[in-house]
C-alpha positions in Angstrom: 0.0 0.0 0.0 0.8 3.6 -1.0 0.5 6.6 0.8 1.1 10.2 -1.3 1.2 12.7 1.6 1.0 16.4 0.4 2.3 19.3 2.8 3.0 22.8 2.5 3.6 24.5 5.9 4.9 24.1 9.0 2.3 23.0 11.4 1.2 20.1 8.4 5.1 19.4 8.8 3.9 19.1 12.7 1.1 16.8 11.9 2.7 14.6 9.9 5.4 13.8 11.7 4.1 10.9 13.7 1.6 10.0 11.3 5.1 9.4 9.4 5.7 6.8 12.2 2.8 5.2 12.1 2.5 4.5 8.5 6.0 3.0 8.6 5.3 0.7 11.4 2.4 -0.7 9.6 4.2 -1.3 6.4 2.8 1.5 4.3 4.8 3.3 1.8 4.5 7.0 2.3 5.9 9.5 -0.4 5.8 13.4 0.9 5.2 15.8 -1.8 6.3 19.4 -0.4 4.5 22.3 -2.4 7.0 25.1 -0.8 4.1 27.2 0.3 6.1 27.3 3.4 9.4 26.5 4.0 11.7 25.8 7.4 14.9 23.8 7.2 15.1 23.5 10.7 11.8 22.4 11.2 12.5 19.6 8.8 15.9 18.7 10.6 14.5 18.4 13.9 12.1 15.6 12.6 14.5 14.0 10.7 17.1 14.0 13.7 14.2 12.6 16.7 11.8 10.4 14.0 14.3 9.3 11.8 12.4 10.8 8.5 13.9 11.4 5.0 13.1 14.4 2.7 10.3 14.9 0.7 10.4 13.1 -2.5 8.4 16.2 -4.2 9.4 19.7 -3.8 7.6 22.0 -6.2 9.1 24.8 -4.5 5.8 27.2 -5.3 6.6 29.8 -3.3 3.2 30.7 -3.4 -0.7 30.2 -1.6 -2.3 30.3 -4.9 -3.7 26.8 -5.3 -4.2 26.8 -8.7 -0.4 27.2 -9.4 0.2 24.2 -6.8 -2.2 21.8 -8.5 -1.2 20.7 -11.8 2.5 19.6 -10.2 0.5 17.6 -7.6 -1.4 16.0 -10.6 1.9 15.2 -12.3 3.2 13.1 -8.6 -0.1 11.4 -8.3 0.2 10.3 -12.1 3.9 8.9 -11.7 3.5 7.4 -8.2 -0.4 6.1 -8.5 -0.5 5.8 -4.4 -3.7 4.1 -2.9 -4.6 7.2 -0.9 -3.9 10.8 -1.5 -3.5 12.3 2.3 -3.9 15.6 2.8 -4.2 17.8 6.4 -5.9 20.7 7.8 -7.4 23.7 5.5 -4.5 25.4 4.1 -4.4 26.1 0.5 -1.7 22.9 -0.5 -4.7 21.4 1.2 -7.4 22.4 -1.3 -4.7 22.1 -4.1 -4.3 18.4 -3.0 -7.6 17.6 -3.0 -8.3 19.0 -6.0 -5.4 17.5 -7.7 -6.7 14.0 -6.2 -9.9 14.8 -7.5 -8.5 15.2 -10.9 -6.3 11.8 -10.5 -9.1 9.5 -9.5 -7.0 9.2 -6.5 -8.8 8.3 -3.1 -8.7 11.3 -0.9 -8.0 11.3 2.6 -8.7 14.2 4.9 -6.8 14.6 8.4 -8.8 16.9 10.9 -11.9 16.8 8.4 -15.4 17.9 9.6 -14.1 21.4 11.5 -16.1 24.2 11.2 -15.6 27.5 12.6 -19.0 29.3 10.9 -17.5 32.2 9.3 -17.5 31.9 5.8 -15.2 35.5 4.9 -12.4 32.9 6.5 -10.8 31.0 3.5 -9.5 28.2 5.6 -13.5 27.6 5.9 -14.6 27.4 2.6 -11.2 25.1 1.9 -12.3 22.9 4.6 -16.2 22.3 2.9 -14.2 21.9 -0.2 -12.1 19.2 1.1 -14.2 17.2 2.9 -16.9 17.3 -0.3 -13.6 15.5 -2.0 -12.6 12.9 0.8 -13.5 9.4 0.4 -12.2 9.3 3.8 -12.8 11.7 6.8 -10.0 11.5 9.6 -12.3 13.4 12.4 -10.5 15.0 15.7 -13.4 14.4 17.5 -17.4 13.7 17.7 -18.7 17.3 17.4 -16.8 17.0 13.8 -18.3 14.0 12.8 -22.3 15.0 13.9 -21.0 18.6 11.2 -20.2 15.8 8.3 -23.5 14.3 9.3 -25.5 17.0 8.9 -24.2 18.7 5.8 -24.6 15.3 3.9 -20.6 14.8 3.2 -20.4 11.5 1.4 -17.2 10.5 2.3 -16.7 7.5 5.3 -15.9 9.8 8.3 -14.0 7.9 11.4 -13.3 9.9 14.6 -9.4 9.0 15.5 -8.1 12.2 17.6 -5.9 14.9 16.4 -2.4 14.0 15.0 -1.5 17.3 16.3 -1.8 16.0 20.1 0.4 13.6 19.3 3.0 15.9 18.3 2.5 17.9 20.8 3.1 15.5 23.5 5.9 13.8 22.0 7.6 17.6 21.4 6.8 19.5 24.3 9.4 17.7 26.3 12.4 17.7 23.6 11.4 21.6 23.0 11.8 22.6 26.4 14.9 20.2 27.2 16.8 21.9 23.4 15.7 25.2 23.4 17.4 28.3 25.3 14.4 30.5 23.6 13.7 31.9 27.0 17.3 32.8 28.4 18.0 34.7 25.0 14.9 36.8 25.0 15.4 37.3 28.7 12.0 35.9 29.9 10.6 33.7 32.9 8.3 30.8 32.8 4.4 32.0 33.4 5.6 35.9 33.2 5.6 36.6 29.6 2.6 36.8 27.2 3.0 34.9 23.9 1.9 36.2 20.6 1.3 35.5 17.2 -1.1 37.2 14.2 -0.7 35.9 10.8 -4.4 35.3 9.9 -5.1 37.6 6.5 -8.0 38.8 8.1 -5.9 40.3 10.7 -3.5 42.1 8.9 -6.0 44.3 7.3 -5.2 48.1 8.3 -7.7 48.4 10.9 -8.2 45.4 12.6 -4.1 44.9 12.9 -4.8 48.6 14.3 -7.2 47.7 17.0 -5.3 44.4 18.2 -2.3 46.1 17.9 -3.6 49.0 20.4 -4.9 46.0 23.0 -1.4 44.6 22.6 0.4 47.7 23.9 -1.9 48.3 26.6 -0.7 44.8 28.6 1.5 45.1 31.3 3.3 41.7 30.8 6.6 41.5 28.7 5.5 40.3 25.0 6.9 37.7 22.9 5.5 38.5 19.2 7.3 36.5 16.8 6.3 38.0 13.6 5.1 36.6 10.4 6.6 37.9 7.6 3.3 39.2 6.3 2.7 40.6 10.0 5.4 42.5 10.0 4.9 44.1 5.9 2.0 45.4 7.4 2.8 46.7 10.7 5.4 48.4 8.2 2.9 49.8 6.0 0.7 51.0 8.6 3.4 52.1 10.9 2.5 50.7 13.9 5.2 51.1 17.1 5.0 47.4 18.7 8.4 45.3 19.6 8.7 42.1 18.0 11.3 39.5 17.0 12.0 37.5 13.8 10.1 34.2 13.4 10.7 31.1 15.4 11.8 27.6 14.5 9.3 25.2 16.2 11.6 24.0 19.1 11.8 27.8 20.1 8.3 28.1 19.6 7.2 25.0 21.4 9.3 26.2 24.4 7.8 29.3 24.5 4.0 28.3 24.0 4.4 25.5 26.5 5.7 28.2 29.0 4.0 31.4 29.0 1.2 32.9 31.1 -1.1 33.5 28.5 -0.5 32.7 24.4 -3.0 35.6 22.5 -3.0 34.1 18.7 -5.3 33.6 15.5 -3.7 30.5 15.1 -5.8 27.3 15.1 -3.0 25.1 15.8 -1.9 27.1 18.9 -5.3 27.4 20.1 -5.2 23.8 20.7 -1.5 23.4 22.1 -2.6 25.9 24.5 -5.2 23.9 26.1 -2.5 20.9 26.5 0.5 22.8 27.4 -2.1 24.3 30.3 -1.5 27.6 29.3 -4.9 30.1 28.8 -5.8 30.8 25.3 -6.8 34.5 24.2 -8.4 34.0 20.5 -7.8 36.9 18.3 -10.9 36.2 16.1 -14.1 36.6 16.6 -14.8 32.6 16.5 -12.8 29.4 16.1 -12.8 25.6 14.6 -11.8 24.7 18.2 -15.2 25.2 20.3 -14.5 22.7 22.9 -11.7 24.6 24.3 -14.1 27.9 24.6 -16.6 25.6 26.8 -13.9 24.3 28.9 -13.2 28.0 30.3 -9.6 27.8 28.8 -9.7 29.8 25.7 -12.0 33.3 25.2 -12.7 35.0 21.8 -11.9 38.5 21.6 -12.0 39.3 18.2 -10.0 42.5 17.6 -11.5 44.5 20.5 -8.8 46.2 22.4 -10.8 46.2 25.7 -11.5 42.7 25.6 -8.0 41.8 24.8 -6.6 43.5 28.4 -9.6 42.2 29.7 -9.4 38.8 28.6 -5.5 38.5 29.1 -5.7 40.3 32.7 -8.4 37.2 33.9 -6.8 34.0 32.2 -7.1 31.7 34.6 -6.9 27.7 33.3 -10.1 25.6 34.4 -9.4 23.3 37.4 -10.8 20.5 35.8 -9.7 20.4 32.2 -12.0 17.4 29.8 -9.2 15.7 27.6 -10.0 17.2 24.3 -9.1 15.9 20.6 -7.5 12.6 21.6 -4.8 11.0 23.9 -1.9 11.1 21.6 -2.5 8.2 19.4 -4.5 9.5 16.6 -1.4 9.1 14.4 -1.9 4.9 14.6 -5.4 5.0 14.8 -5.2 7.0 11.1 -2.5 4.7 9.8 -5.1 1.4 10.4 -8.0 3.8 9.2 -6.0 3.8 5.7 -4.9 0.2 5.3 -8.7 -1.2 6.8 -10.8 1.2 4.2 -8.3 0.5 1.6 -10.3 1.6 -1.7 -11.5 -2.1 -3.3 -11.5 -3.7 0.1 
């Protein structure tokens, strides 16, 4: 059996990491295609040095988010390797392109962390996520709430709730991050006194809004740690907006940090989560999320870009003393490797 995994940035570099494992120790053949939407050499060193993984057979280098000019060199690997399964994660565009591209192939689909929804449909990573799961012949759910949303919209695929391959990162990385990384000593910060922050969302980088969360930034008392995406930072240049930040972080560093501060403020989906099992409060930047569980649990509050709500929000983090284990125990990554080989297409 045949595996074609398609990735493009670095938290699907996160995900498929163990999944990498998983599929090996079951005896499936996985070939990575890279579409260089993102690009981290030392992300891709750190797996290869703890999980023993070799380089992506593909790299199409695209240097872009435009799916359409990922696609046709994802049709050209499915055509030469014919894999049983095209695997694709998350909502990012090399998502859509890869699903489309499978689409084209006749390739079986597979879609990790299929079924999310966050409601908003100005988000692109929304509409990519219908998209994708309208393509899947098999749904890889993180949990139940994601599997009653395939339900009801009528997705045809077979959806199967296996946890979130991201957990099992997470736990397997935490540790390693916070053993390797002197993050902390060279930014001159202290466990649980330090805010962590990161914006990258396009939404958010619009003048205004990046105006308004930019204004609640300044107004905490905490020192900030604001790693800046590159297009973050073009448009905090553009609008000329006076907030300290620092050059973006390889994932060790950033694992070290996350997994250390009082409170992580983000409008990442991915941090959202590693927030809740790190232990550390949540403050969403958005004004809703994929991740609803961890709103309910009392861990994680939606502020949209409301500078009030921000200092509010950030000044009353407190975790939950009882936290419900959300989005699996950190074995998903197995659980989706027998999901592929036991739905096999012709089985």
């Amino acid at each position: 059996m045949k595996v074609l995994s398609v990735v493009g940035n670095r938290p699907q570099f996160v995900k498929s990491a163990p999944l990498s494992v998983a599929l090996r120790d079951l005896g499936i053949e996985e070939v990575v295609l890279h579409t260089g939407q993102h690009y981290d050499r030392e992300l891709s060193q750190v797996f290869f040095d703890e999980l023993g993984l070799g380089e992506p057979r593909y790299r199409l280098e695209a240097h872009t988010a435009d799916p359409v000019a990922m696609t046709p060199g994802i049709v050209d690997a499915l055509r030469a390797e014919r894999p049983d399964w095209a695997l694709v994660y998350g909502d990012t565009n090399s998502t859509l392109a890869g699903a489309r591209a499978a689409a084209e192939t006749g390739i079986p689909l597979a879609h990790v962390e299929a079924g999310l929804r966050s409601g908003d449909l100005e988000m692109p990573e929304e509409r990519n996520r219908i998209e994708v799961d309208r393509l899947a012949r098999l749904l890889l759910c993180p949990d139940e709430r994601s599997r009653a949303t395939l339900a009801a919209e009528g997705v045809a695929g077979e959806a199967v709730v296996v946890g979130d391959v991201m957990a099992d990162a997470c736990f397997r990385f935490a540790p390693v991050a916070r053993e390797r990384s002197d993050a902390l000593t060279r930014l001159r910060v202290e466990p649980g006194r330090y805010l962590l922050v990161t914006v990258h969302r396009e939404a958010n980088v619009h003048p205004e809004r990046l105006r308004r969360i930019v204004a609640g930034l300044r107004r905490l008392r905490e020192p900030l740690v604001f790693p800046a995406h590159p297009r973050t930072r073009a448009a905090l240049d553009a609008s000329r907006l006076d907030i300290p930040t620092i050059d973006p972080l390889g994932y060790l560093d950033l694992a070290a940090l996350a997994s250390q501060a009082r409170v992580i403020l983000t409008d990442s989906g991915g941090l959202q989560k590693e927030a809740y099992w790190y232990g550390v409060p949540c403050v969403t930047l958005r004004p809703s999320t994929e991740w609803v569980d961890t709103v309910e649990a009392g861990a994680n509050t939606l502020v949209d870009d409301d500078p009030y709500r921000i200092v509010r929000a950030v000044r009353e983090a407190r975790m939950p003393p009882e936290r419900p284990p959300l989005y699996g125990d950190g074995h998903a990554s197995e659980r989706v490797a027998e999901a592929l080989l036991s739905m096999l297409p012709g089985r």
